[in-house]
N, C-alpha and C positions, 0 to 999 in steps of 0.2 A: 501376480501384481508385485510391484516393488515394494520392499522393505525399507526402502531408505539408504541401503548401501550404494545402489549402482544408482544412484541420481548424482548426477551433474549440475553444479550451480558454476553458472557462469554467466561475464556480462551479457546484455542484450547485442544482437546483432541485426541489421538489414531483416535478412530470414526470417527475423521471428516475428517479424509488422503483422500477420495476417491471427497467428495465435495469439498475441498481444490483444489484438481490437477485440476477436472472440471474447476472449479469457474477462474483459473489460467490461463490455456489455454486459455478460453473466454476470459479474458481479454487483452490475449499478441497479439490472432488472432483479437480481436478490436483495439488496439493499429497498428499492421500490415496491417490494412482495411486503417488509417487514415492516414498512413505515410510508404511508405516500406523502409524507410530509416531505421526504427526503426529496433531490433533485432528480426529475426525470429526465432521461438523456434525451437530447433530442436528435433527428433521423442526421445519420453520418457521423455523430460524434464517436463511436468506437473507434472507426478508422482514422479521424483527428485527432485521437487520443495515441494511436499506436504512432502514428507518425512523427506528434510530437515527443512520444518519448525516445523517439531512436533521433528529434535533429537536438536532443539532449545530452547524445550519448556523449560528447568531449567538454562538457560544462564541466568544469574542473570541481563544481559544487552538488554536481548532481549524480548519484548511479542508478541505474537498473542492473537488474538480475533476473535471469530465467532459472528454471527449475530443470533439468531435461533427463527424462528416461526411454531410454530406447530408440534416441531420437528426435521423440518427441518432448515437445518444452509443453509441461503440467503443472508451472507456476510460473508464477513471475511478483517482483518486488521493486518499488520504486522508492527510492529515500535522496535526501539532500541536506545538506549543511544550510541553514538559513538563521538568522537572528527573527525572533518570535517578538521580542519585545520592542516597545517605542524609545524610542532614546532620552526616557525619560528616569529608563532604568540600567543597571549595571548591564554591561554587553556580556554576552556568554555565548559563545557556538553553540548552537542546538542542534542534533540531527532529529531530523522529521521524516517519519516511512510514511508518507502517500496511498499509498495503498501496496494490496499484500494479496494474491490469490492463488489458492492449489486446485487443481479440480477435483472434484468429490470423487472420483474414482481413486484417488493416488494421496485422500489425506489419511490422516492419524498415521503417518510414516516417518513424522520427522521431518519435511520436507519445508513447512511454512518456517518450523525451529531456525533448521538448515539457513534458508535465507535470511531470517534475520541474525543471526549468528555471521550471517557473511558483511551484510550492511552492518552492524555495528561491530565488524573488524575495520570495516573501510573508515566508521564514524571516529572510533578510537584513534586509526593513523590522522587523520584530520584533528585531532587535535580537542573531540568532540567529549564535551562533558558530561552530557545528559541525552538522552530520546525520547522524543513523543511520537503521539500518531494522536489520532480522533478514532472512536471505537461506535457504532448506532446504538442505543442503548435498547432497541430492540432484538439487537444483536447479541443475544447471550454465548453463544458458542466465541463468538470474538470475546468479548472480555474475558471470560473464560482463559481462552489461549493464552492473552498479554498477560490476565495476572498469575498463569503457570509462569510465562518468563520474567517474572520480577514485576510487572507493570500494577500502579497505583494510580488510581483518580486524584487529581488536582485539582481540577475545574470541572464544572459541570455547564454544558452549553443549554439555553431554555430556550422558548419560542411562544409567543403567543400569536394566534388567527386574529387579525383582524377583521369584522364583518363589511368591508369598503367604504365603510364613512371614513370621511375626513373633518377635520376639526371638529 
C-alpha cells in the first residue's frame, strides 16, 4: 500500500468522471450511514455530480484535485474562491473545500493533508485569506482531521424536525 510518497495530486481530468461519481456516492451514503438527517442522493446524482465537476474544470474560481496511485485516482478534492458573506459585510475572498474524499484503503498516508495542502496553495495564489468547509458533526473522524490541520469551529449549523403542521 502507499505510503504517501508515490501519490500524485493532480487537477481532475475527463478520465477521472467514473472514479469521481464512485468516490461521491460513497461518501454521501457515509455521510447518510452517520446522520439521515443529512441529504439523501437521489438516483443518478453521482454521475451529475462527477460531470459537473469536470464542466468546472476552467472556472477560473473553482479546482479539483485527484489523488492518484498506481494509476488509480484514491481521492479527490473540490474547493473554490466564493464570497460567504451578504454585502452587508466587509468583502473578503474565502476559499471553500466542498468536499474531500480518500478511500479507506489509501487513508492515514497523508493523502487527504496532500490535497488540501495543494488547494490552499492554489487558495493562497488567488489571493485567498481564510478556508472553510462544513464538517457532519456526526463525523468525528472529520473534525478530527481539519482540526490536526489548524481548522476551528465558528459556527455551528442547527436544525429542528418539524412535525408537518403548518401555522
Amino acid at each position: 500500500m502507499a505510503d504517501g510518497s508515490d501519490v500524485i495530486i493532480r487537477r481532475v481530468e475527463p478520465r477521472d468522471e467514473e472514479a469521481i461519481a464512485r468516490m461521491w456516492r460513497t461518501l454521501s451514503d457515509y455521510h447518510v450511514g452517520l446522520d439521515r438527517r443529512l441529504p439523501v442522493p437521489t438516483d443518478g446524482a453521482a454521475k451529475q455530480y462527477a460531470a459537473r465537476l469536470l464542466e468546472q474544470r476552467d472556472d477560473p474560481s473553482t479546482r479539483a484535485f485527484v489523488a492518484e496511485v498506481d494509476g488509480q485516482v484514491v481521492g479527490y478534492l473540490l474547493g473554490a474562491v466564493i464570497d460567504l458573506q451578504s454585502d452587508l459585510f466587509e468583502y473578503v475572498d474565502t476559499g471553500f473545500i466542498a468536499d474531500i474524499y480518500v478511500d479507506p484503503g489509501h487513508r492515514r498516508r497523508g493523502i487527504a493533508r496532500r490535497l488540501v495542502e495543494t488547494i490552499n496553495g492554489w487558495f493562497a495564489d488567488e489571493g485567498v485569506r481564510h478556508v472553510e468547509w462544513q464538517a457532519a458533526v456526526a463525523n468525528a473522524d472529520a473534525i478530527h482531521f481539519w482540526e490536526a490541520l489548524g481548522g476551528r469551529a465558528i459556527t455551528v449549523r442547527m436544525r429542528v424536525e418539524l412535525d408537518g403542521r403548518t401555522g
